[in-house]
MDTraj code that builds the backbone (N, CA, C; nanometers):
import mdtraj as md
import numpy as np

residues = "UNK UNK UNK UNK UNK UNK UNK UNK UNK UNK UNK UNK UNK UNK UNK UNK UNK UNK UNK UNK UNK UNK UNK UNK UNK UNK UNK UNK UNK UNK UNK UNK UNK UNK UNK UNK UNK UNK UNK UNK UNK UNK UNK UNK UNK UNK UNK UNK UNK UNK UNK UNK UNK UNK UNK UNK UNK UNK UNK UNK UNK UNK UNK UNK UNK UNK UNK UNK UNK UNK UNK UNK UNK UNK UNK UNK UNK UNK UNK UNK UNK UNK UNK UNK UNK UNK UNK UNK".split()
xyz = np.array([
    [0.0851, -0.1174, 0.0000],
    [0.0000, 0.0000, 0.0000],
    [0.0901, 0.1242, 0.0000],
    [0.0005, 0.2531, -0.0494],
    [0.1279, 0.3346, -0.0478],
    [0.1159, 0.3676, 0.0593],
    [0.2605, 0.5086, 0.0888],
    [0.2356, 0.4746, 0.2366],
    [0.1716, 0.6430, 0.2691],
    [0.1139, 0.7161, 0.1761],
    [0.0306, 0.8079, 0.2061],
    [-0.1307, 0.8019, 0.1981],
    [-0.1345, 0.6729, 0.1241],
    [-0.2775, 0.6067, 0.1682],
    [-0.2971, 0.5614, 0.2835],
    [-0.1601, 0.5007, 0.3183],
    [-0.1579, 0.4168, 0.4705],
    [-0.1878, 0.5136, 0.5714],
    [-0.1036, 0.6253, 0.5360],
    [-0.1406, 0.7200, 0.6400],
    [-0.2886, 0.7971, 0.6952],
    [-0.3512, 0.8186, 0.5197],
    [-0.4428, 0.8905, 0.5504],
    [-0.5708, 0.7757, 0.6029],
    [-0.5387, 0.6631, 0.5981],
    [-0.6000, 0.5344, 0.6532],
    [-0.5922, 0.5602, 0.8169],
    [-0.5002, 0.5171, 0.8242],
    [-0.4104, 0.5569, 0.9916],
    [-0.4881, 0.6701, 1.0838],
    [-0.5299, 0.7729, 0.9879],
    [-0.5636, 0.8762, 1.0504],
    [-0.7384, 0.8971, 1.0606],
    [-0.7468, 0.8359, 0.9792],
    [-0.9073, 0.8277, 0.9778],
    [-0.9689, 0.7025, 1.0866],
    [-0.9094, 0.6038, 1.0925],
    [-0.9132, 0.5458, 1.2315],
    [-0.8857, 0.5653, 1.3259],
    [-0.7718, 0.6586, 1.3907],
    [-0.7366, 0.6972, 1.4551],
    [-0.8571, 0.8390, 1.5564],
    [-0.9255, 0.8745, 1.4529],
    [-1.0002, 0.9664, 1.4836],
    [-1.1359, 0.9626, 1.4942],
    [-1.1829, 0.8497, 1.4400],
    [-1.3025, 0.7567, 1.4746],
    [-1.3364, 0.6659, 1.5031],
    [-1.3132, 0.6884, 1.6408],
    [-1.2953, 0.5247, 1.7361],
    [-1.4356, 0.5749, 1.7902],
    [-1.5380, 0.5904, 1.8236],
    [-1.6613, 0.5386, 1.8420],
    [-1.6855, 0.6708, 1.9380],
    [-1.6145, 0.7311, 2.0534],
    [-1.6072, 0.8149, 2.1735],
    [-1.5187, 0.9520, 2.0936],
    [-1.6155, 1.0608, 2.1573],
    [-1.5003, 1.1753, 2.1365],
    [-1.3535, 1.1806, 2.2469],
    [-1.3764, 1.0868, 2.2925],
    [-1.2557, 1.0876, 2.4206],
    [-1.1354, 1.0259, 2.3442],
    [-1.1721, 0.8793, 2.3026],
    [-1.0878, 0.8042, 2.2164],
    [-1.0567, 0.8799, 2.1359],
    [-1.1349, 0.9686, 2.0489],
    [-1.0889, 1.0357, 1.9530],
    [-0.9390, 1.1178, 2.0082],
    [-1.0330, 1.1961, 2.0451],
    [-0.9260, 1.2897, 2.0966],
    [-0.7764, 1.2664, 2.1275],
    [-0.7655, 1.1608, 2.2186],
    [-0.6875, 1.1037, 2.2837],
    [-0.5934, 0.9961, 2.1548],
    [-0.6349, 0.9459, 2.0863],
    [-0.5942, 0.8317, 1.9781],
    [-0.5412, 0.9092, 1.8652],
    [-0.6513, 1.0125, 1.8169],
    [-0.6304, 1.0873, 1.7230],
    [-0.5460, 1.1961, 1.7466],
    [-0.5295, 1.2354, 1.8642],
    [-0.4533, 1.3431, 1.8806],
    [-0.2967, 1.3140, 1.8913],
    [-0.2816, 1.1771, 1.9793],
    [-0.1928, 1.1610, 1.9341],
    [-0.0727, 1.0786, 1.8044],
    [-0.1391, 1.0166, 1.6744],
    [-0.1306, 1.0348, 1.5707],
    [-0.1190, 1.1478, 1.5483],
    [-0.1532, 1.2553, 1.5417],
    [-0.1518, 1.3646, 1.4434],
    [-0.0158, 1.4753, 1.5461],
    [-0.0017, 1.4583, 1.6573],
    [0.1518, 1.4624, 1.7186],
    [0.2491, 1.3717, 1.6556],
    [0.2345, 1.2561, 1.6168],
    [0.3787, 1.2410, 1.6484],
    [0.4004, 1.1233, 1.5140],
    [0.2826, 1.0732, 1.4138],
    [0.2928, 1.0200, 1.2915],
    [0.3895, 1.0449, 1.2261],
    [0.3837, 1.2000, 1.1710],
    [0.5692, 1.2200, 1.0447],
    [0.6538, 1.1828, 1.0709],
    [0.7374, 1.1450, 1.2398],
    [0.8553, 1.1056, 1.2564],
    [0.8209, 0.9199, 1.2525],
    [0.7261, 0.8336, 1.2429],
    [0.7088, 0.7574, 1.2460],
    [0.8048, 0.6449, 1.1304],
    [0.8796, 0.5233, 1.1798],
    [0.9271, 0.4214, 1.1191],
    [0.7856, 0.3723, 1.0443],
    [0.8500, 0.2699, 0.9496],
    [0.7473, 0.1658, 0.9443],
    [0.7594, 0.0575, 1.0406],
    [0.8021, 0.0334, 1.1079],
    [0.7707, -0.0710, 1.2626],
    [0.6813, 0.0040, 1.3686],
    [0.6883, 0.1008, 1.3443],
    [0.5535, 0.1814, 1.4725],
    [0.4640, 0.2413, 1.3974],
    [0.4301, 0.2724, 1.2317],
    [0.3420, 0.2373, 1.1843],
    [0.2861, 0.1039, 1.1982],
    [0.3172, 0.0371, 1.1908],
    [0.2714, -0.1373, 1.2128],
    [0.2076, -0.1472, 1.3517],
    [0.3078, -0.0831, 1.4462],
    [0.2779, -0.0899, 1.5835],
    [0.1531, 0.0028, 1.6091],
    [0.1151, 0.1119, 1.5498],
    [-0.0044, 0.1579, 1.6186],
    [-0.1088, 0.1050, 1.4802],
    [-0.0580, 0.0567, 1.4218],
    [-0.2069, -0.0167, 1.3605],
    [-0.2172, -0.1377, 1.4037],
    [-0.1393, -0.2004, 1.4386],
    [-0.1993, -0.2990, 1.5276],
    [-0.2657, -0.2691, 1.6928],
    [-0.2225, -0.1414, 1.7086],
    [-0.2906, -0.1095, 1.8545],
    [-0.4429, -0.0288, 1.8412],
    [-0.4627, -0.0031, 1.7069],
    [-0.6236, 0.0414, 1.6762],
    [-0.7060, -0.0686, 1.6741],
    [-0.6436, -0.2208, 1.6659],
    [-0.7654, -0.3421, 1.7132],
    [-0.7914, -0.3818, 1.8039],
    [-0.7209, -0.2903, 1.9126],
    [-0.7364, -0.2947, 2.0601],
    [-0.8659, -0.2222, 2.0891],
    [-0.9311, -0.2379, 2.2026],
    [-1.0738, -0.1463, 2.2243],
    [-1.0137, 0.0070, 2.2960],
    [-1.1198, 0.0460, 2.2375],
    [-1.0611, 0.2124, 2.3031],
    [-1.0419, 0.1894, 2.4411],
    [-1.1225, 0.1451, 2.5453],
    [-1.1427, 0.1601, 2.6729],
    [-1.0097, 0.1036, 2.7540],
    [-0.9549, -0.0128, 2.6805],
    [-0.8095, -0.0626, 2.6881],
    [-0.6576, 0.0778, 2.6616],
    [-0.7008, 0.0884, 2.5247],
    [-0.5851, 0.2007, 2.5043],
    [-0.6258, 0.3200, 2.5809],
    [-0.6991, 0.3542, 2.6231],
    [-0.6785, 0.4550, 2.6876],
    [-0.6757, 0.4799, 2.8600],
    [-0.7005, 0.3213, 2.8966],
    [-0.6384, 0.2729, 3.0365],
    [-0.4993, 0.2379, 3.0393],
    [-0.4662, 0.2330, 2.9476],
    [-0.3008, 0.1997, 2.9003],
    [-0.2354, 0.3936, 2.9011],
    [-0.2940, 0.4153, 2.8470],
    [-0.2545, 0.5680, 2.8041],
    [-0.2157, 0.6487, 2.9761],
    [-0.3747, 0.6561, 3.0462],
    [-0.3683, 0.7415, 3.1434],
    [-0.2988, 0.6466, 3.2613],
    [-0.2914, 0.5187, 3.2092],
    [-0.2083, 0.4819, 3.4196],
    [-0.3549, 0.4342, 3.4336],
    [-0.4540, 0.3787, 3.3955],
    [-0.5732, 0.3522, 3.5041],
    [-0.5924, 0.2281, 3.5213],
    [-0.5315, 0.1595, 3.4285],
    [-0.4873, 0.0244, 3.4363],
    [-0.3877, -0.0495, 3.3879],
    [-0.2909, -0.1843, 3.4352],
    [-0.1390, -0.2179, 3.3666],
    [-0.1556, -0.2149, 3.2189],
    [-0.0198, -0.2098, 3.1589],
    [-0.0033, -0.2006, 3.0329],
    [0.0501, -0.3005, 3.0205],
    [-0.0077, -0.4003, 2.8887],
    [0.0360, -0.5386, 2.8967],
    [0.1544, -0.5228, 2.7846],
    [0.2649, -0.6029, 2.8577],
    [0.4301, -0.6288, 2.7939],
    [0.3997, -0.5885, 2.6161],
    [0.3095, -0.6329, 2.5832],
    [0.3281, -0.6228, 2.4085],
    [0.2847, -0.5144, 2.3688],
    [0.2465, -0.3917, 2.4395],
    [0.2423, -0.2139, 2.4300],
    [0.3041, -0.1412, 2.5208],
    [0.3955, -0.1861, 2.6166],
    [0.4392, -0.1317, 2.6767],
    [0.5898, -0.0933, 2.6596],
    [0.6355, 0.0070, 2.5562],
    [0.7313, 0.0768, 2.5178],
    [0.7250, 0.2247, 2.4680],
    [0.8414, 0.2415, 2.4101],
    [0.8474, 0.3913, 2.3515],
    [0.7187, 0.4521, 2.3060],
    [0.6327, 0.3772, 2.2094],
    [0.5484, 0.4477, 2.1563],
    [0.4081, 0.4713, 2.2828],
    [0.4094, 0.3947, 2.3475],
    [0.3048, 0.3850, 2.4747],
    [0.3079, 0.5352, 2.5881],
    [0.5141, 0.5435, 2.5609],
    [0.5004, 0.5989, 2.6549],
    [0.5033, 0.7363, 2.5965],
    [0.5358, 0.7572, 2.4638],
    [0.5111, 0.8810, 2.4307],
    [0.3339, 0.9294, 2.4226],
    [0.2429, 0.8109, 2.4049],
    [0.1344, 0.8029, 2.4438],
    [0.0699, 0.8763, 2.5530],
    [0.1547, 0.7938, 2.6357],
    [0.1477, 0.8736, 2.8277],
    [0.1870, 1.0076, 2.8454],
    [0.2830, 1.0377, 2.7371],
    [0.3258, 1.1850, 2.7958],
    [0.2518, 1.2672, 2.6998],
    [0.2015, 1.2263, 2.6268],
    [0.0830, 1.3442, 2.5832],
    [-0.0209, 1.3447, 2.6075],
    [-0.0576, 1.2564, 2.7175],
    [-0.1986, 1.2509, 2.7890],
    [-0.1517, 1.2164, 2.9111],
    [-0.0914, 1.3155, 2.9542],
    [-0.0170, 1.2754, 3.1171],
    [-0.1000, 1.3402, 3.2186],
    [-0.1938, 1.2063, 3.3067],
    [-0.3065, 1.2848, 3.4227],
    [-0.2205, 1.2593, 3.5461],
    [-0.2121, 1.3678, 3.6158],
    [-0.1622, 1.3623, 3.7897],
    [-0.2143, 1.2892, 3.8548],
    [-0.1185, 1.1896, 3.9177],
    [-0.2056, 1.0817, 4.0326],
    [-0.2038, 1.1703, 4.1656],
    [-0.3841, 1.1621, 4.1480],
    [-0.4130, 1.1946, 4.3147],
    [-0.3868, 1.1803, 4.4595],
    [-0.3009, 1.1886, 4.5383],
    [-0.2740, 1.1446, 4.6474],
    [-0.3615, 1.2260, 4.7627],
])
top = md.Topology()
chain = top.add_chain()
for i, resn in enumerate(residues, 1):
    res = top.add_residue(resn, chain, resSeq=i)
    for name in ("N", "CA", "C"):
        top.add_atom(name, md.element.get_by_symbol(name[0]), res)
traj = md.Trajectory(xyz[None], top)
């Protein structure tokens, strides 16, 4: 596929995940940080859009563990653009 179809693919899922929250949150960060993207973390966040929103974005904020096979660089740049303060 080319890979500006891929993209504009990428991005249109990314931004209509079912919730304006997911959106926001999924889509927003695609549209941060996609151009510097390999093709191995292209791969990697299209395989993390067959995940359910409610998952990636308990992964995202800390609200629940992040399981070993998303839990790296791209996760955590994830986290730091949706970084919520834990309440103490």
């Amino acid at each position: 596929m080319d890979h500006e179809i891929r993209l504009k693919r990428l991005r249109f899922r990314a931004w209509h995940r079912g919730t304006r929250e997911a959106d926001l949150m999924i889509g927003g960060f695609f549209d941060a940080h996609h151009a510097g993207w390999s093709a191995a973390e292209l791969d990697w966040f299209e395989t993390l859009l067959e995940e359910q929103d409610v998952d990636i974005m308990g992964w995202a904020i800390g609200s629940i563990p992040c399981p070993p096979q998303w839990d790296g660089a791209m996760m955590h740049a994830m986290r730091a653009l949706n970084y919520v303060p834990v309440r103490k």
